[in-house]
N, C-alpha and C positions, 0 to 999 in steps of 0.2 A: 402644417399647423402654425409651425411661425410666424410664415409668409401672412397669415388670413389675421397673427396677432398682433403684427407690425402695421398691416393694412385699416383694422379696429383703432388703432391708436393714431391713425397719421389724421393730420389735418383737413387732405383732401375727404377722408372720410366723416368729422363732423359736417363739413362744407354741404356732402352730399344729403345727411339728415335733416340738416336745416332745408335746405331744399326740397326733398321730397315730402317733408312734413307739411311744406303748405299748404298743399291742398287738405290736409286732414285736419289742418290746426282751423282751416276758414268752415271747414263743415262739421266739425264739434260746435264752431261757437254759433254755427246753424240749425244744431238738434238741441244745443243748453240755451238759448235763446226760447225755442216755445216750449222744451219739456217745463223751463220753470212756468211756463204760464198751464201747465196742464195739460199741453197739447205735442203727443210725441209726432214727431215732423219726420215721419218714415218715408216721406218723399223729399229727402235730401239729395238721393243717389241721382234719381229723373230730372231735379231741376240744376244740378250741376253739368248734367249730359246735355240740356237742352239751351241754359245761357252759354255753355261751351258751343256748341254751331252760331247760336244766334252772336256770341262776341266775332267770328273768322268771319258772319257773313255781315256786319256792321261795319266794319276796321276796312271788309275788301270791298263794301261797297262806296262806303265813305273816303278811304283815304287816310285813315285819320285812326291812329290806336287807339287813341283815348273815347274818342266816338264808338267804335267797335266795343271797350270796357264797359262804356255808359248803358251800350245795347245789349251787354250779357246782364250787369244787372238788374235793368228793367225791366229784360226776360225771367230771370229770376223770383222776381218782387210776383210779376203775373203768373207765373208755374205757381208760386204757393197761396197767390187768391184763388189759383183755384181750384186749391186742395181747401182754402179756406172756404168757400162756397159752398163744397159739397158736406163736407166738414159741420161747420157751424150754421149755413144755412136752410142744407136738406137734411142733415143729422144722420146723413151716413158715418160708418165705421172708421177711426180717423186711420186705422192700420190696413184697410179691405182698401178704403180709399188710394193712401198713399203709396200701396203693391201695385196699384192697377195704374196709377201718373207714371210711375217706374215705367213699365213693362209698355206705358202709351210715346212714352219719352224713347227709348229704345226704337220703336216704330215710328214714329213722329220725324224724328234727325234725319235716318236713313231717308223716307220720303220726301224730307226738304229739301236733303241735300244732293239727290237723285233730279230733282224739278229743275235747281240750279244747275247742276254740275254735268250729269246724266252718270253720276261714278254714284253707288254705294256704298263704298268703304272708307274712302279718304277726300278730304277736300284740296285736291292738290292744285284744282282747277280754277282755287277763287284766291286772288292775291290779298289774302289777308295782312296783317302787321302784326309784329313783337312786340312788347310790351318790355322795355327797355330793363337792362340792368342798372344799379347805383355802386359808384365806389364810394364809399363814405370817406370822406378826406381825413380825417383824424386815425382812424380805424384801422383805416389800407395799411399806415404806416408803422403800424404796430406787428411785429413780429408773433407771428403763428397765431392772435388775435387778429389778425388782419386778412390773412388767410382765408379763417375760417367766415368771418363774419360779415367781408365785406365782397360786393359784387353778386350781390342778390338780385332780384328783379325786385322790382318796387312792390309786387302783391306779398311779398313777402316780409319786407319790414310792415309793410296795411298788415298782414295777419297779425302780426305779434303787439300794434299799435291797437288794432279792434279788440283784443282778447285785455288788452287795459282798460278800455274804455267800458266793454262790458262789467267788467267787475266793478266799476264805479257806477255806471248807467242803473246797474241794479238792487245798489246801495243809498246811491245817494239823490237819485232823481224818483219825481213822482210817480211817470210811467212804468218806469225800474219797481217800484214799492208794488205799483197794480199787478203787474207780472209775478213776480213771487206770490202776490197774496193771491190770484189767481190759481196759482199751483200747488198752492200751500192749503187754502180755505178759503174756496173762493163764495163763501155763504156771508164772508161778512164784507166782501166788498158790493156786493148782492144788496147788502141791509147798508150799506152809505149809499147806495141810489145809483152806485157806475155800474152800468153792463159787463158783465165779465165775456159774452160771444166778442164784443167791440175791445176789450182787452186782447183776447187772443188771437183774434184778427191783425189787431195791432205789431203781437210777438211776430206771428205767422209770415207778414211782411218783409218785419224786419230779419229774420228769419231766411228767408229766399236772396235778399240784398246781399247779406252774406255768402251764402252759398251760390250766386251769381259770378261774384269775386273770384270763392272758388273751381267756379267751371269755365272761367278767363284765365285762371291763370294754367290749367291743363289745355286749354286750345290756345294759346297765344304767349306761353313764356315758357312753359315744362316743354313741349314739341309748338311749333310752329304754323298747326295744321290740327282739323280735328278728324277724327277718327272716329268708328265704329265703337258705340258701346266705351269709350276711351277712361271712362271714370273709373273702369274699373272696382268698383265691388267699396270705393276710398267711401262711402257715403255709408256703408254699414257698418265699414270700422268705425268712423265718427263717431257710430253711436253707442259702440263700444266704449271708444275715449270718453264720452260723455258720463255713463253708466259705472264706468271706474273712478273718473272725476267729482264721483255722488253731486253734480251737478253746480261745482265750484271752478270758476273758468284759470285759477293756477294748478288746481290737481288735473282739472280736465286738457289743460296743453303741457302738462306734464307727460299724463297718457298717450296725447297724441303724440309727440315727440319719441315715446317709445316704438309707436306704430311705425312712426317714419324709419325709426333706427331699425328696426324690421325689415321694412322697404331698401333701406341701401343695404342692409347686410346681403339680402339676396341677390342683388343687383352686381354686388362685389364679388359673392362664391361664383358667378358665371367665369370670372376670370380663371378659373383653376379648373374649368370642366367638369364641373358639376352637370348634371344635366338639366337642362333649364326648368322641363316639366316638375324636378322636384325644389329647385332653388325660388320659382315664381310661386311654388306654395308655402313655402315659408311664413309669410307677412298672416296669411288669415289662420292657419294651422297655428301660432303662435297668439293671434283674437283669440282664438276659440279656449287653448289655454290659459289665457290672462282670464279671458270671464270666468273661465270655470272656477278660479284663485280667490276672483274676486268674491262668485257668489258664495263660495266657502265661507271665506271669511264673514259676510253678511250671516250665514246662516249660523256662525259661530257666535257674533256676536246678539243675534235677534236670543239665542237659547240663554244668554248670560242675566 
């Protein structure tokens, strides 16, 4: 127990929360982006699985990382027109919809990457690129702040830079105002004469760009290659973070950041032999707890 109290406290261990919370902090701010316009974005999981191939096979066809980022989130932007298509423009189910992009994503990558590669599982076949770490000059040099905070990969300072810009984006810009009043009441942006379908289209977009990011930075900085299924389950916790964050982007990378700390906690008990099957369930066995806390408290407070 010391050992795991010592390891809690050490540096290397914030290092690794900041870290694994990336990808969670980029697809929070990818579900609180269209939940405020009204539209929950249940296909954040599919479209971070799908710019994660599309980033390894951009990077290894081009040459070029940043071309490779450019092409995950592109893909992204398109995975969520066209959740927005079926969505806002055939008025299908936006939760039926966004199960069914998942589970099409899932089958979609494999096949792509089968066409390319002729492997299934892993893209070890396409010389994709990394997506570079940053030592911050001031930072590095700081004792046990330096540590922790510098030598991140660049999507990683973007998450915590995007999650500022949101919270002003939706404060103080005009689209920012349409987006909320969308999710808020969207009857009287209806009676000013804006289209609220072309609002949350709008989110929806914006929305995918995000969670594009976050499906570059799990194929191209977290591992080096993409993999089967690789997102791993991180796009449902999102939307947890989001739903704890009652859809304010500091509570909500607040939340995330708990997930993450989740995520290395387990990662760290492998060192003591634990066994993996119960240390890898940790991170959602502990979602599932945090929601249950949360919806408590909501239900406490709705009775007051």
């Amino acid at each position: 127990m010391e050992q795991i109290v010592r390891i809690i406290f050490s540096t290397d261990f914030i290092f690794s929360i900041v870290r694994l919370s990336t990808p969670i902090l980029l697809a929070t701010m990818a579900v609180l982006i269209s939940d405020r316009a009204g539209v929950i974005n249940i296909g954040v999981e599919g479209t971070m699985l799908f710019a994660a191939l599309m980033g390894v096979i951009g990077s290894a066809y081009s040459g070029n990382v940043w071309i490779g980022l450019l092409v995950a989130v592109l893909s992204g932007i398109l995975f969520s027109g066209i959740i927005a298509f079926f969505h806002l423009k055939l008025e299908t189910d936006i939760v039926l919809t966004g199960i069914a992009l998942n589970l099409m994503a899932s089958g979609l990558t494999i096949f792509i990457l089968f066409l390319l590669t002729g492997d299934k599982g892993v893209s070890t076949g396409l010389n994709s690129k990394t997506i570079p770490n940053i030592h911050i000059p001031v930072i590095k040099s700081i004792p046990v702040l330096g540590e922790m905070l510098s030598g991140h990969s660049v999507l990683t300072y973007l998450a915590f830079i995007i999650i500022a810009v949101i919270a002003v984006f939706l404060k103080r810009t005009r689209l920012g105002t349409y987006i909320r009043a969308a999710g808020e009441n969207a009857d009287s942006i209806e009676t000013a004469g804006i289209s609220v379908k072309v609002v949350r289209l709008k989110a929806l977009l914006i929305s995918g760009a995000i969670a594009g990011f976050g499906g570059a930075f799990m194929s191209m900085s977290y591992v080096s290659m993409f993999t089967k299924d690789m997102i791993a389950g991180r796009g449902f916790i999102a939307m947890a973070a989001e739903a704890m964050g009652q859809g304010k982007p500091v509570l909500s990378m607040l939340s995330a950041l708990f997930f993450g700390a989740t995520d290395a906690l387990s990662n760290n008990l492998q060192l003591f032999n634990f066994p993996s099957e119960l240390t890898r369930l940790i991170p959602y066995a502990l979602t599932i707890i945090a929601l249950a806390f949360y919806a408590a408290r909501i239900k406490r407070q709705l009775k007051k």
